[in-house]
matplotlib code that plots the C-alpha trace (Angstrom):
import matplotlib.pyplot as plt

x = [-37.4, -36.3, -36.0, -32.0, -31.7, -34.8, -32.3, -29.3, -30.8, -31.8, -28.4, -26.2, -28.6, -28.3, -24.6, -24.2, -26.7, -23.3, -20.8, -21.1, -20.9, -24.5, -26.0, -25.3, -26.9, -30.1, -29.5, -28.2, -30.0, -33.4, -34.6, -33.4, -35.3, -38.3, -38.1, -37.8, -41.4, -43.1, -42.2, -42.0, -44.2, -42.1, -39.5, -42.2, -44.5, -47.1, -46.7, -47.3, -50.2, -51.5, -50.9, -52.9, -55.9, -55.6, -56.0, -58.6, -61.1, -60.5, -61.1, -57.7, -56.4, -52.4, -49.4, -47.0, -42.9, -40.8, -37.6, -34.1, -32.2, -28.5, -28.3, -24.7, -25.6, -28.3, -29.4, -30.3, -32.3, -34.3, -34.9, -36.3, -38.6, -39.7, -40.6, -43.0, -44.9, -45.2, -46.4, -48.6, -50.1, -51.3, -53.0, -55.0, -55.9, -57.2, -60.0, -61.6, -58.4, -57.7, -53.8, -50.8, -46.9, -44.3, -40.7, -37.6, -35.6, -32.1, -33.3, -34.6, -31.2, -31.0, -27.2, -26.5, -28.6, -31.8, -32.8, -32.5, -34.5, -37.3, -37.1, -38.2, -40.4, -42.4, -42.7, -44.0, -46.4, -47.6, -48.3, -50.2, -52.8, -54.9, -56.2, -55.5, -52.9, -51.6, -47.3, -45.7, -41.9, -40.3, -38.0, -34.8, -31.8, -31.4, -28.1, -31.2, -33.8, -33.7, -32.9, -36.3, -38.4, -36.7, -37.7, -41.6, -42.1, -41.2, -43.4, -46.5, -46.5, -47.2, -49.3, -51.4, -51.7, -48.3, -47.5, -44.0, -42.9, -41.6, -39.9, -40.5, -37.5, -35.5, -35.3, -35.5, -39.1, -40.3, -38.9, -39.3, -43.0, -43.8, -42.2, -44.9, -46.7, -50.0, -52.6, -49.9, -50.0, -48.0, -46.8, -45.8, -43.5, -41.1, -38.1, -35.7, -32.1, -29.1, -28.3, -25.9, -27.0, -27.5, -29.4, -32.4, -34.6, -32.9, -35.7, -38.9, -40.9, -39.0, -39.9, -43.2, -44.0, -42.3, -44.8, -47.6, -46.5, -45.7, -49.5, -51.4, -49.0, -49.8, -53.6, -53.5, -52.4, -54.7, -52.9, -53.7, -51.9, -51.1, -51.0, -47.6, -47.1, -48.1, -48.1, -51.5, -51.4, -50.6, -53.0, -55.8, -54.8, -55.0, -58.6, -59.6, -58.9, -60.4, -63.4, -63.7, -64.1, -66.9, -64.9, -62.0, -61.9, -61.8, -58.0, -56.4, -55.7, -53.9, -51.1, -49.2, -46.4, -46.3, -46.8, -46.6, -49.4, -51.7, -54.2, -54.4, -55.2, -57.6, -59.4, -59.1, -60.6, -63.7, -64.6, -64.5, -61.5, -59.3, -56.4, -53.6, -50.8, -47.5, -46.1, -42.7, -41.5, -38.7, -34.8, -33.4, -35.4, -31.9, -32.0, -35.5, -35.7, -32.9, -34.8, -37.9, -35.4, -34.1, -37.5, -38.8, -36.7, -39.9, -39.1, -35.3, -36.5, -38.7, -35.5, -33.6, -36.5, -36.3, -32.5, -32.2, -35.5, -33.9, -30.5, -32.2, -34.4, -30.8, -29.2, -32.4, -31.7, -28.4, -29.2, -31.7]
y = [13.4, 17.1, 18.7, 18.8, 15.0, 14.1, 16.0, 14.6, 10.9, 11.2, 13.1, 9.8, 6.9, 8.7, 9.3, 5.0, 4.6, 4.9, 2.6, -0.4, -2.8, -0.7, -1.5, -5.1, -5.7, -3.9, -5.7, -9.2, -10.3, -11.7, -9.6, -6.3, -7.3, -8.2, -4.9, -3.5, -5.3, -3.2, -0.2, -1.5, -3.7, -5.8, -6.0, -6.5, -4.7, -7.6, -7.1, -3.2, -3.6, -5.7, -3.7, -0.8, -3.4, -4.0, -0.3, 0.3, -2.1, 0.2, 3.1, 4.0, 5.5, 4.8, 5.6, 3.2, 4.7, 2.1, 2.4, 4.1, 6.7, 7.7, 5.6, 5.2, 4.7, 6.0, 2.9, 2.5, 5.4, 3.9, 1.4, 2.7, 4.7, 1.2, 0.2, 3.4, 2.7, -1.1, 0.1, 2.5, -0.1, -1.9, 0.6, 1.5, -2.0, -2.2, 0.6, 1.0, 1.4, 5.0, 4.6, 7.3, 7.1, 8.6, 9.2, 10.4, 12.2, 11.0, 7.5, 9.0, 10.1, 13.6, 13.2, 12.9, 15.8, 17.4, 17.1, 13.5, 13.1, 15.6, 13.4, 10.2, 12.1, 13.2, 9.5, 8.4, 11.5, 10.4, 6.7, 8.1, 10.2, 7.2, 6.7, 10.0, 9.0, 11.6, 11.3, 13.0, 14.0, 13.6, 16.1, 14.8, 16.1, 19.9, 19.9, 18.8, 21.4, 23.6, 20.8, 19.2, 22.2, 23.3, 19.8, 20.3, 23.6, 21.9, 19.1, 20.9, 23.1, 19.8, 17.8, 19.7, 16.2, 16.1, 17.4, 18.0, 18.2, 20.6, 19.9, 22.3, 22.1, 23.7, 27.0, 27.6, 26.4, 29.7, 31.1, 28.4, 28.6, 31.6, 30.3, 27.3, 27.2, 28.4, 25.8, 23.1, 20.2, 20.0, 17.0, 19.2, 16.9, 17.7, 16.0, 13.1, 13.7, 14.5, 18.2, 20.9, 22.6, 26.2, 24.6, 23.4, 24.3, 22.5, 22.0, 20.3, 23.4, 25.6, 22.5, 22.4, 26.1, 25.9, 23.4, 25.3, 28.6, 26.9, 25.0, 28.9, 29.6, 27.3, 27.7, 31.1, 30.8, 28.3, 25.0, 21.6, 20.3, 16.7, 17.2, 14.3, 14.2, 11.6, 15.0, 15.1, 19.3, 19.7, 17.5, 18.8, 22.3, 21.3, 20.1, 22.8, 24.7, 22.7, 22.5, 26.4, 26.7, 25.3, 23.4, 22.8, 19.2, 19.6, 20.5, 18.7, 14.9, 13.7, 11.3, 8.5, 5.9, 2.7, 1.0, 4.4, 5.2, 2.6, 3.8, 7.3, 6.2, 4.0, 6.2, 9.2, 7.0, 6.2, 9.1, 9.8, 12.0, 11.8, 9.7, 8.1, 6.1, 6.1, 2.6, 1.8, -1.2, -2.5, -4.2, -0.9, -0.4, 0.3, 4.2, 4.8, 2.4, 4.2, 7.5, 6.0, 4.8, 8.0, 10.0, 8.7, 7.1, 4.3, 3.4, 3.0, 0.9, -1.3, -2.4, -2.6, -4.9, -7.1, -7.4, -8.7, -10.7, -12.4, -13.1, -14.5, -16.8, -18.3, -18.2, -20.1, -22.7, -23.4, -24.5, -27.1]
z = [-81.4, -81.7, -84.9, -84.4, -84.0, -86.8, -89.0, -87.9, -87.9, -91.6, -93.0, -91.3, -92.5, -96.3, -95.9, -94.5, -97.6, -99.9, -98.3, -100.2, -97.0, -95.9, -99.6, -98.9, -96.0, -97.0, -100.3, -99.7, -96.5, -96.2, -93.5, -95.6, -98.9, -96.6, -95.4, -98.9, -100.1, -97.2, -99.4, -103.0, -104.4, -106.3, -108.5, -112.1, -113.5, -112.8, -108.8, -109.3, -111.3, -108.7, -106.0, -107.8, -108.1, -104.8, -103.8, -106.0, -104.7, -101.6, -103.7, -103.8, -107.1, -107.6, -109.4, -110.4, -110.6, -112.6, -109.9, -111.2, -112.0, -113.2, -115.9, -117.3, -121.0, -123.3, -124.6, -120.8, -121.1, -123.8, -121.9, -119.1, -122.1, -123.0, -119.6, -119.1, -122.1, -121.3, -118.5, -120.1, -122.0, -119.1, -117.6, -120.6, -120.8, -117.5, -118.5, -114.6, -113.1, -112.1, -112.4, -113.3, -113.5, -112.4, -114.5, -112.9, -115.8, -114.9, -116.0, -118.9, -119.9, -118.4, -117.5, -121.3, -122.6, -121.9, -125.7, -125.5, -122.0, -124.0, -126.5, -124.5, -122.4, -125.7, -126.7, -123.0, -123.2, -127.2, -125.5, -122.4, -124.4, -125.9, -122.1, -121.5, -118.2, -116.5, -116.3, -113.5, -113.4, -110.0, -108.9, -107.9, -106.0, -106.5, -109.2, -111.6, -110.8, -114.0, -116.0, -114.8, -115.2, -118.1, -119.4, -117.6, -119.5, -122.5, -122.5, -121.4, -123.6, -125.9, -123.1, -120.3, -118.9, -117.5, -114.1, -112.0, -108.5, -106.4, -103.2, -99.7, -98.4, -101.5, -100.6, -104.2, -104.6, -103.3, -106.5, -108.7, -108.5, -109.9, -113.0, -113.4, -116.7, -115.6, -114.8, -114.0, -111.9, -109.2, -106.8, -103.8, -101.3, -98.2, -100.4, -99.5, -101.0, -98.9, -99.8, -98.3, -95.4, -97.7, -100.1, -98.0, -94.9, -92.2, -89.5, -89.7, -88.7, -91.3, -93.6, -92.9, -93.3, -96.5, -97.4, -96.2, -97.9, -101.4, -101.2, -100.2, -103.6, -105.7, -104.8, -105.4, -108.5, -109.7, -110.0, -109.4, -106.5, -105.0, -101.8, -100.9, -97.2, -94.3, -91.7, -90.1, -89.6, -93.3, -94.4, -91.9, -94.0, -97.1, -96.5, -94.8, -98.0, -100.3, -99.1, -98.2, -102.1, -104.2, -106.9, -104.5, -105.0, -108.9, -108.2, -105.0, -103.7, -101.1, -102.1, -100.1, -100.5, -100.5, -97.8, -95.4, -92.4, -94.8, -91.6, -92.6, -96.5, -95.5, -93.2, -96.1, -98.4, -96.5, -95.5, -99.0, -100.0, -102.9, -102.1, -104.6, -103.5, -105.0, -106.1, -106.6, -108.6, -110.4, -109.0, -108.9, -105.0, -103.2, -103.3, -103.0, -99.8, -97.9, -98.8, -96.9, -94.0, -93.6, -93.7, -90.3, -87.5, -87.4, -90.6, -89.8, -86.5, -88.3, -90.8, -87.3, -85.7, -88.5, -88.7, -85.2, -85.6, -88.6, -86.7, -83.7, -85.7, -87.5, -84.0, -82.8, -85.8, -85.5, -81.7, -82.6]

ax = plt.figure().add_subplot(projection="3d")
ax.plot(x, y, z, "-o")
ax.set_aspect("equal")
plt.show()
């Protein structure tokens, strides 16, 4: 599929992502929420925790993201605080397990104030340090880019064990990296939202050289960087650089999602590299899943595949 049409494909399934008769057919069939437990693990804590144990008797670190975002009150923001420690708490009680998490600040409250969102970021950072977890802040669509790192700089300024990510096909990441706290660590991803046509790189290629220009950056400069992509050539470049330096390994890992190219984290994973996969759990899956549908037209095929599977197998019952 040509550039053109990949991008084209991915701005219509996250536009039909809004209408509310697309959100219940993901959402209320069982061949959508089948779909939706290849990419999240479940809707508890319990089913992300043993997905990570799964991985890690592959040698396969993880990180678990407790699912949401936008919350409409701040007590809901607490919450969600609440849930990251909980979580927190479990992965310091299973000691051998090489586990981190991942907080989106608009479910922390970020839409209210960015003192408040500090505020609960601070208490999920004071419950990390007794196992000494690493918490990264996703970076969401770009309206909340310097409210994120303005909450990032803030924080590690308190906790060098918390990390932030930066997208590659904001044109604004090119800018925004020289303003990292030096010796931060950085989740460095293509990005997912739907954004106006000035605001982002448009074509893969442009996408990709972003990515590959932002990583030679951030390298430079001597942060730690999780490498986030399935894309074979970027990957293949990545490693290439790491191992061209004698420590190289002390500040890169690949990372992968949930239930994406499993083949390629296996395969990482015995041959020895560092590889952490990104875990997503919780009820609120709906925007997160059409993300991953609009990413890759297989992904969008497979939820096809199984719609009409699913309606043939109730046409096939109502015949008997």
């Amino acid at each position: 599929m040509s550039d053109l049409a990949t991008s084209t494909f991915r701005q219509l399934i996250l536009r039909l992502s809004g209408h509310p008769w697309f959100r219940r057919l993901v959402t209320g069939t069982p061949p959508g929420r089948a779909v939706a437990s290849r990419f999240v693990a479940g809707e508890s804590l319990s089913d992300a925790m043993e997905a990570a144990r799964a991985l890690d008797r592959i040698r396969i670190a993880s990180m678990l993201d407790h699912l949401g975002e936008n919350v409409r009150a701040p007590e809901q923001a607490a919450d969600a605080a609440n849930a990251h420690v909980r979580a927190l708490d479990r992965i310091a009680e299973a000691e051998t397990l090489d586990c981190a998490i991942s907080i989106k600040l608009t479910q922390l409250g970020l839409d209210f104030s960015v003192d408040l969102c500090l505020a609960h970021v601070r208490r999920i950072l004071e419950a990390a340090e007794p196992a000494k977890t690493l918490v990264m802040i996703d970076m969401e669509s770009s309206e909340y880019v310097d409210r994120t790192l303005e909450v990032f700089r803030a924080a590690h300024a308190g906790s060098p064990r918390v990390g932030v990510c930066l997208q590659s096909y904001l044109r604004r990441s090119e800018r925004d990296v020289f303003d990292l706290p030096m010796g931060s660590r950085i989740r460095l991803v293509k990005g997912a939202y739907l954004e106006e046509p000035g605001i982002v790189y448009a074509s893969k290629r442009e996408v990709d050289e972003s990515y590959s220009h932002l990583f030679a950056t951030l390298w430079s400069r001597g942060h730690a960087i999780d490498v986030a992509t399935h894309d074979p050539r970027l990957l293949e470049g990545a490693r290439r650089i790491a191992e061209g330096e004698p420590n190289g390994w002390s500040r890169m890992e690949f990372q992968m999602l949930y239930g994406i190219r499993r083949d390629v984290q296996n395969r990482l994973a015995r041959d020895g590299y560092p590889v952490r996969v990104y875990i997503p759990y919780g009820t609120e899956w709906y925007p997160y899943l059409t993300r991953r549908l609009a990413e890759r037209p297989a992904n969008m095929w497979f939820f096809l595949s199984n719609m009409v599977r699913g309606a043939m197998t109730r046409d096939a019952r109502r015949t008997r």
